[in-house]
C-alpha positions in Angstrom: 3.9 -9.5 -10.2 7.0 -10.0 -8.0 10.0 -12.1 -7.6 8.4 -14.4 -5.6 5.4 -14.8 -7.7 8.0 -15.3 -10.7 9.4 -17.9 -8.7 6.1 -19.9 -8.1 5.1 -19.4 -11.9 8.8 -21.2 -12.4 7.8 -24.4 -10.2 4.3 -24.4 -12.2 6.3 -24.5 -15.4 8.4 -27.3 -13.4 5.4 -29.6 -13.1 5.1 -31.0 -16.9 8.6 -31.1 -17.2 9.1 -33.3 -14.1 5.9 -35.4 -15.3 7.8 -35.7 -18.7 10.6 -37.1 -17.0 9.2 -39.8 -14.9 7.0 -41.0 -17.6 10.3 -41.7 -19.7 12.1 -43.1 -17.1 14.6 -40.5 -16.1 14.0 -40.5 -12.4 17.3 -38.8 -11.7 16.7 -36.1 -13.4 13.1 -36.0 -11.9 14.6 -36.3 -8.4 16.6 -33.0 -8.8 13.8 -31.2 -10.2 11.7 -32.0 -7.2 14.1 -30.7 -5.0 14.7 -27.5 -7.2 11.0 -27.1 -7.1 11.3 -27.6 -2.6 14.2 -25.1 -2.7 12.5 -22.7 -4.6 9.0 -22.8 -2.5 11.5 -22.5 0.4 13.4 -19.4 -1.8 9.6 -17.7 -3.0 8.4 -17.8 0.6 11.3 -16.3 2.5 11.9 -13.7 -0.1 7.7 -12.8 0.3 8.1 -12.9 4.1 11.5 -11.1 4.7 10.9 -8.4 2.5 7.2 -8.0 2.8 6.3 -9.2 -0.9 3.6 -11.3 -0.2 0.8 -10.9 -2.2 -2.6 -12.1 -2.8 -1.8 -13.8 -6.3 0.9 -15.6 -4.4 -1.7 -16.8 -1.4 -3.6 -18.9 -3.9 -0.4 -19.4 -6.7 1.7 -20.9 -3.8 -0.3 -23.6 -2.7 -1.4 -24.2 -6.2 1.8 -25.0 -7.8 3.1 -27.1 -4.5 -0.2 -29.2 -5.2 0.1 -29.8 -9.2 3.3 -30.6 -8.5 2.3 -33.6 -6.1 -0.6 -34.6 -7.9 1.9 -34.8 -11.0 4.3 -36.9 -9.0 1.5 -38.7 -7.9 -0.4 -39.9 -10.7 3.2 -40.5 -12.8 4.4 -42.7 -10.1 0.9 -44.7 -9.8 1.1 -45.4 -13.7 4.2 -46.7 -13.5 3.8 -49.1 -10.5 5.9 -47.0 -8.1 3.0 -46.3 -5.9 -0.3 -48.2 -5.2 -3.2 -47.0 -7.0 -5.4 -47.0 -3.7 -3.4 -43.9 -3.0 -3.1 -42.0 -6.2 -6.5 -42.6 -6.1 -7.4 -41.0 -2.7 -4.9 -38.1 -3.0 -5.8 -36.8 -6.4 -9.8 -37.1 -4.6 -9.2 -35.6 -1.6 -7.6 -32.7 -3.8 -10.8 -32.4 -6.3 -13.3 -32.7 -3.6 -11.5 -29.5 -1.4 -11.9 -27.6 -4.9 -15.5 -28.7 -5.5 -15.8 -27.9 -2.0 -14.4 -24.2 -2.0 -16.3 -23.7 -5.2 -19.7 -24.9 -4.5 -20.1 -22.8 -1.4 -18.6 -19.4 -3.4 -21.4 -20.8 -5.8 -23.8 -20.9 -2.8 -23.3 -17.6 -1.8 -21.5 -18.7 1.3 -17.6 -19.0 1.0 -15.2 -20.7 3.0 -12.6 -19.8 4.8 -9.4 -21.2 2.7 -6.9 -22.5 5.7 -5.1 -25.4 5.7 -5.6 -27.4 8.7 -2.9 -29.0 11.0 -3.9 -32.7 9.9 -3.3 -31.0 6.1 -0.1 -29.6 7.1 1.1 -33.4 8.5 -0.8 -34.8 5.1 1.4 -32.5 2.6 4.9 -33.3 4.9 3.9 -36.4 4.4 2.8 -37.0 0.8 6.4 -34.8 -0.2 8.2 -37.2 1.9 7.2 -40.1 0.2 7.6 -38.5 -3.3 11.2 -37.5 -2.5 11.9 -41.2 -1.0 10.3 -42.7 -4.1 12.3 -40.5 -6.5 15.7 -41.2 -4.5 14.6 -45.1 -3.9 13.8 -45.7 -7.5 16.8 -43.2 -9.2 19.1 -43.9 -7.1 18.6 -47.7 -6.3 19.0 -47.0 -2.3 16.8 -50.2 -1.5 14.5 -48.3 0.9 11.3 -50.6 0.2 10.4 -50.5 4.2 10.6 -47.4 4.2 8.6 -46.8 1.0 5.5 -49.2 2.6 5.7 -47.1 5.6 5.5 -43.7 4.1 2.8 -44.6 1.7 0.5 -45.9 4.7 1.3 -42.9 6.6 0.4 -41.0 3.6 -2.9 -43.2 3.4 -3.8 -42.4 6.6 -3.2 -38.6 6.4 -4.7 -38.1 3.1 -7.8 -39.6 4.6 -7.8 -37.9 7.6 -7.2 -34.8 6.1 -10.1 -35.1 3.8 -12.5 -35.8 6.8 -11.0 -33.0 8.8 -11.9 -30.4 5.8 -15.2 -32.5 5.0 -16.5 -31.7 8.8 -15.3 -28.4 8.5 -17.0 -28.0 5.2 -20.4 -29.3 6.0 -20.4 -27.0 9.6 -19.6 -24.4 7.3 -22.3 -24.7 5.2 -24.9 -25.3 7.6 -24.3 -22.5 10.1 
């Protein structure tokens, strides 16, 4: 256990409380402890890379946190009408099927690779944007609604791509 690790297991403990606060309304409050949670991935990874801390807890703890987080965001923004179902929907899917997918072929005797992929990369940038832009839109009253429409389709898009990118992968994994 390290400071960065300590770090990530703070932005883990950061995921209920921000769901707490966007399911009673205090999206002000959520906003700034979504950025905390972006600063301190930021903080956790340059610490682990600058002074050679990174570790194999933090490989899997890293991604993990940065995805609860999301998901949290996510599903507490579809229940309350902030963003459309159709997308909750396919992120929080696309995320179970990459775990089902990881786990079945360690199951299988034949494990995958885990690496994100560039189209994952532009699918995460993408689904953080939109959080951030929902939080600020919604907290903050900034009337970005066209902006809003745009990000979630772009997020659409990406989520789906992304899931077909690791489902190819996946499958030519499995059957060579």
């Amino acid at each position: 256990m390290n400071i960065p690790n300590l770090i990530t297991l703070g932005r883990v403990i950061l995921v209920p409380v921000v769901f707490w606060l966007l399911v009673t309304g205090q999206t002000q409050a959520a906003f700034f402890a979504f950025v905390l949670a972006g600063v301190s991935d930021a903080v956790d990874g340059f610490i682990a890379k600058r002074f050679n801390q990174s570790t194999e807890l933090g490989a899997y703890l890293d991604p993990l946190a940065d995805k609860l987080l999301i998901v949290s965001i996510f599903v507490a923004l579809g229940v309350g009408g902030a963003l459309p179902s159709w997308l909750v929907i396919a992120v929080v899917t696309r995320d179970i099927l990459i775990v089902v997918g990881v786990m079945l072929s360690w199951l299988l005797d034949h494990p995958v690779r885990i690496a994100p992929l560039i189209v994952s990369k532009a699918n995460t940038v993408a689904q953080i944007v939109l959080a951030g832009t929902v939080l600020a839109d919604d907290g903050f009253g900034l009337g970005l609604e066209t902006l809003r429409i745009t990000l979630v389709w772009v997020a659409g898009a990406l989520t789906i791509a992304s899931l077909a990118a690791y489902l190819r992968a996946w499958l030519r994994h499995m059957s060579g």
